[in-house]
C-alpha positions as CSV (number, residue, x, y, z in Angstrom):
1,X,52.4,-27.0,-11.6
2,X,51.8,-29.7,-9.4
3,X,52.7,-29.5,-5.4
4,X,53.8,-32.8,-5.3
5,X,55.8,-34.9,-7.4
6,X,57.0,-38.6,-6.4
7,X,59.2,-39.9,-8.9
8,X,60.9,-43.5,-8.5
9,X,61.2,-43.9,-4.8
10,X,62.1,-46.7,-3.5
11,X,62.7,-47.8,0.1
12,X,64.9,-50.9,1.8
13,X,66.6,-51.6,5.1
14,X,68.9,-54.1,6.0
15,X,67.5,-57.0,8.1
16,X,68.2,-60.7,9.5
17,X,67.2,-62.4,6.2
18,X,69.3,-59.6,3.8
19,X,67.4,-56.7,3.0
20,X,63.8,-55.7,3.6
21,X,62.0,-54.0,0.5
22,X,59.5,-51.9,2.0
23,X,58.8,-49.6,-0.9
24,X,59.0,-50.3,-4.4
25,X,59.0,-48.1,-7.2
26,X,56.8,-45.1,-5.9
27,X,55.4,-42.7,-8.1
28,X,52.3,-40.0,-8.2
29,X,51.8,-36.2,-8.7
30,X,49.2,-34.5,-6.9
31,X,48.0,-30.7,-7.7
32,X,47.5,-28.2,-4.9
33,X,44.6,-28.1,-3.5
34,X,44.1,-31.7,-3.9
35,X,43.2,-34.3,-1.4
36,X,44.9,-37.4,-1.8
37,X,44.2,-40.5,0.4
38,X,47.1,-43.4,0.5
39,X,44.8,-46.5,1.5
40,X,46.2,-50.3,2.2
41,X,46.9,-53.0,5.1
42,X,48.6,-52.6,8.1
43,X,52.6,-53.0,6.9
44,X,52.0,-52.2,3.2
45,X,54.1,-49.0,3.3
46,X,51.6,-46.1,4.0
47,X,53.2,-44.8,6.6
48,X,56.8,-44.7,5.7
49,X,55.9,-43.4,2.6
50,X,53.7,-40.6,4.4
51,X,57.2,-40.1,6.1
52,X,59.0,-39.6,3.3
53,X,57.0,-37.0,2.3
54,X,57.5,-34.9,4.9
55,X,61.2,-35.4,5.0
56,X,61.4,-37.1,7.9
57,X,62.7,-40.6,6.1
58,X,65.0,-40.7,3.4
59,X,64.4,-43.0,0.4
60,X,66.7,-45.8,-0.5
61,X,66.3,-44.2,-4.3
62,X,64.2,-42.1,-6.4
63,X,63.1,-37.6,-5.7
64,X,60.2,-36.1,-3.8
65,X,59.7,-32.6,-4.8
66,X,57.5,-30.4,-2.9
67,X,56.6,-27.0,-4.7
68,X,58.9,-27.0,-6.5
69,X,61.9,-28.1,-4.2
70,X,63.7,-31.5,-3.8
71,X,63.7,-32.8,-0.2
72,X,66.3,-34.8,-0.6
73,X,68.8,-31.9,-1.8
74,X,68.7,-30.2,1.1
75,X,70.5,-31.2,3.6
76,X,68.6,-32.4,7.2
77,X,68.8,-28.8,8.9
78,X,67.6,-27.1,5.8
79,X,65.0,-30.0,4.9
80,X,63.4,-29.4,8.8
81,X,63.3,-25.9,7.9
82,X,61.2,-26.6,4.9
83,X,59.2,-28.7,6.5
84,X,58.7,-26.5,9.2
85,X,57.2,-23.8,6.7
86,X,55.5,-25.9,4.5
87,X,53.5,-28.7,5.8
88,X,51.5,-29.6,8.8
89,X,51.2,-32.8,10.3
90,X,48.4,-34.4,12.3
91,X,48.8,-38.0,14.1
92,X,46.3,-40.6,15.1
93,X,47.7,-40.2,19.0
94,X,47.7,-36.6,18.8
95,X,51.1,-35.6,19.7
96,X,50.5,-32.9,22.2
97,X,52.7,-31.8,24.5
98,X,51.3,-32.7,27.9
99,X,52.7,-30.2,29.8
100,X,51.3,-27.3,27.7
101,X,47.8,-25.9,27.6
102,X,45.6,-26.0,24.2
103,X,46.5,-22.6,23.8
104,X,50.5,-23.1,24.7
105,X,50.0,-26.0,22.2
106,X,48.4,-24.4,19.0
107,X,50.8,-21.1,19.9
108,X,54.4,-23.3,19.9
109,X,54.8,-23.9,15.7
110,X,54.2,-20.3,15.3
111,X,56.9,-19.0,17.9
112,X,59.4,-21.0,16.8
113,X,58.4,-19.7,13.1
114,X,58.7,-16.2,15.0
115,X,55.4,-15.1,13.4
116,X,54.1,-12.0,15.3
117,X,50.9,-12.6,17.3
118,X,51.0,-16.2,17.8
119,X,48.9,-15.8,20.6
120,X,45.5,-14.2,18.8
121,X,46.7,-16.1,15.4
122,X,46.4,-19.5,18.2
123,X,43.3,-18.4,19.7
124,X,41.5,-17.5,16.6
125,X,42.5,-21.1,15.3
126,X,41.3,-22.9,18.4
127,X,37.9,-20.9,18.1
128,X,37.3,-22.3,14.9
129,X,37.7,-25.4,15.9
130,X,35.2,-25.0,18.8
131,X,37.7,-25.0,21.6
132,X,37.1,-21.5,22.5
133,X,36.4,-22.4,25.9
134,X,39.1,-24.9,26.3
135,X,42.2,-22.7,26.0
136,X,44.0,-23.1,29.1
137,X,42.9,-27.4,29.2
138,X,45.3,-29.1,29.7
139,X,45.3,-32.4,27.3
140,X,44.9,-34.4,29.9
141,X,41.7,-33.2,30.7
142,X,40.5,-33.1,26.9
143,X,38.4,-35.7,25.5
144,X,40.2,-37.7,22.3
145,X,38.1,-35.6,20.5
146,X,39.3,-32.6,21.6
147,X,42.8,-33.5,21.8
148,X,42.8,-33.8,18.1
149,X,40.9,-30.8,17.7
150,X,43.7,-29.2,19.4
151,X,46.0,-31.3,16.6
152,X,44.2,-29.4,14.0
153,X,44.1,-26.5,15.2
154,X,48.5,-26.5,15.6
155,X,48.7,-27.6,12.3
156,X,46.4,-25.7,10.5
157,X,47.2,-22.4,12.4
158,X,50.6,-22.1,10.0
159,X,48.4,-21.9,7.0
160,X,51.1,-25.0,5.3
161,X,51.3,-25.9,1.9
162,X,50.5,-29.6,2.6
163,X,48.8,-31.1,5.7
164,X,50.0,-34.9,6.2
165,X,48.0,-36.7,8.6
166,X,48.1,-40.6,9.5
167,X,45.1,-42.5,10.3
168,X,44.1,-39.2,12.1
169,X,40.6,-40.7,13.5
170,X,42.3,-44.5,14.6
171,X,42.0,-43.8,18.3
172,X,38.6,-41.8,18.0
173,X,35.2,-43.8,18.3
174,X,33.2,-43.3,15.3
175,X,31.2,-40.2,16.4
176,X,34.3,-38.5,17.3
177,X,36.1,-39.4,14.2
178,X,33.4,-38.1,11.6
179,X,33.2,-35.0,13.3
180,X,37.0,-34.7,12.9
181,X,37.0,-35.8,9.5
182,X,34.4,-33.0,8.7
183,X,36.3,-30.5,10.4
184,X,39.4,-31.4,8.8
185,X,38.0,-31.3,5.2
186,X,35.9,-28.0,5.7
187,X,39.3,-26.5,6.7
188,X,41.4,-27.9,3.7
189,X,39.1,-26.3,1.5
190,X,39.1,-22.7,3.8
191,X,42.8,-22.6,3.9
192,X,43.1,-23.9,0.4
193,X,45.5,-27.0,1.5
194,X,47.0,-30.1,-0.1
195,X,45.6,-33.1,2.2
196,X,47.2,-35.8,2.0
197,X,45.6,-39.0,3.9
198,X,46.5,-42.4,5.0
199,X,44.2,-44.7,6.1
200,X,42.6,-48.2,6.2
201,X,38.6,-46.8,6.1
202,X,37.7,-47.1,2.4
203,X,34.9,-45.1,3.5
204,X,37.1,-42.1,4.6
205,X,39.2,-42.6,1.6
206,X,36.5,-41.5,-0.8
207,X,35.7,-38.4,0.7
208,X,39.3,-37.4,-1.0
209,X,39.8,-36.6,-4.7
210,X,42.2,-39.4,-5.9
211,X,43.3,-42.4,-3.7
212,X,46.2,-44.8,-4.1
213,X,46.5,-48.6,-2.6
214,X,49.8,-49.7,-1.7
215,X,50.3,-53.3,-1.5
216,X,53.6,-55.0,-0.2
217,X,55.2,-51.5,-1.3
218,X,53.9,-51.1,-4.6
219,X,50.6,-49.3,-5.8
220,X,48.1,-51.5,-7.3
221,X,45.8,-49.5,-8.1
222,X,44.8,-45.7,-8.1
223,X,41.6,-43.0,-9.0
């Protein structure tokens, strides 16, 4: 059975010249275990459909389903629930919470999951990401690097179904960013993820198992 299944989604919004098409006609299946990268130019659709994904848009038309469960019939307090279970996200600026250590950080998605031993579970994580040393940094005092180290480490540390992450290396110099990318990869396959990618590298595209190119909302092409 496949994880994933997009069928028909589309996505418009109203706007000063009528209505802006943004997605058109989405649709892909991906198995687990998979790693799929979403690839095209800046305002092509990547992103909201990445969104969509993880329930955090709603299409204009058309059904995600996500092992085995429509998003979109649940409503939005089950559907963050779900999401909350099921899939990890990791952003190009990191989104850490400044006012909590690396630790406090990696430790928060598992407390508000009420999973037992957050903290060793959290520490464990952050160790495998080489930030054994780094537990009570701050993220101010991290390097870009580490901060998404740190990223990682959160959402990985829930064990999800699906890891989404957008343009995850963006802000990283290159160095930084293939470390990251490495790192990211070798733990897909340890924890037995879905990865799901978007990106403009073509060069960090092919390191996943199938691609898609969406152009102007639509995919043009796919391997």
């Amino acid at each position: 059975m496949n994880l994933i299944d997009v069928s028909h989604v589309f996505k418009a919004v109203p706007d000063s010249a009528g209505t802006l098409e943004i997605l058109r006609d989405i649709n892909f299946e991906l198995a687990a275990q998979a790693s799929l990268a979403i690839v095209g130019a800046s305002g092509s659709g990547k992103s909201t459909l990445l969104s969509i994904l993880a329930g955090l848009d709603t299409p204009t038309l058309g059904k995600v389903v996500l092992q085995g469960q429509d998003l979109f019939a649940l409503n939005e307090d089950d559907r963050a629930a779900f999401r909350a279970e099921r899939i990890g996200f990791v952003f190009q600026s990191f989104q850490l919470l400044a006012n909590l250590t690396a630790l406090e950080n990696v430790m928060l998605p598992l407390e508000l999951a009420g999973v037992a031993q957050a903290r060793v579970a959290a520490t464990e994580m952050l160790q495998r990401v080489g930030l054994g040393e780094r537990l009570s940094h701050y993220p101010k005092v991290l390097s870009g690097g580490e901060q998404q180290r740190v990223a990682l480490a959160r959402a990985f540390v829930v064990r999800p179904a699906v890891l989404l992450a957008d343009e995850p290396t963006g802000s990283l110099d290159h160095a930084s960013g293939e470390r990251i990318m490495d790192l990211m990869f070798e733990l897909n396959a340890e924890l037995g993820t879905t990865l799901v990618l978007v990106t403009h590298d073509l060069k960090l595209a092919e390191r996943c198992q199938h691609f898609i190119e969406i152009e102007a909302g639509r995919i043009v092409d796919r391997g």
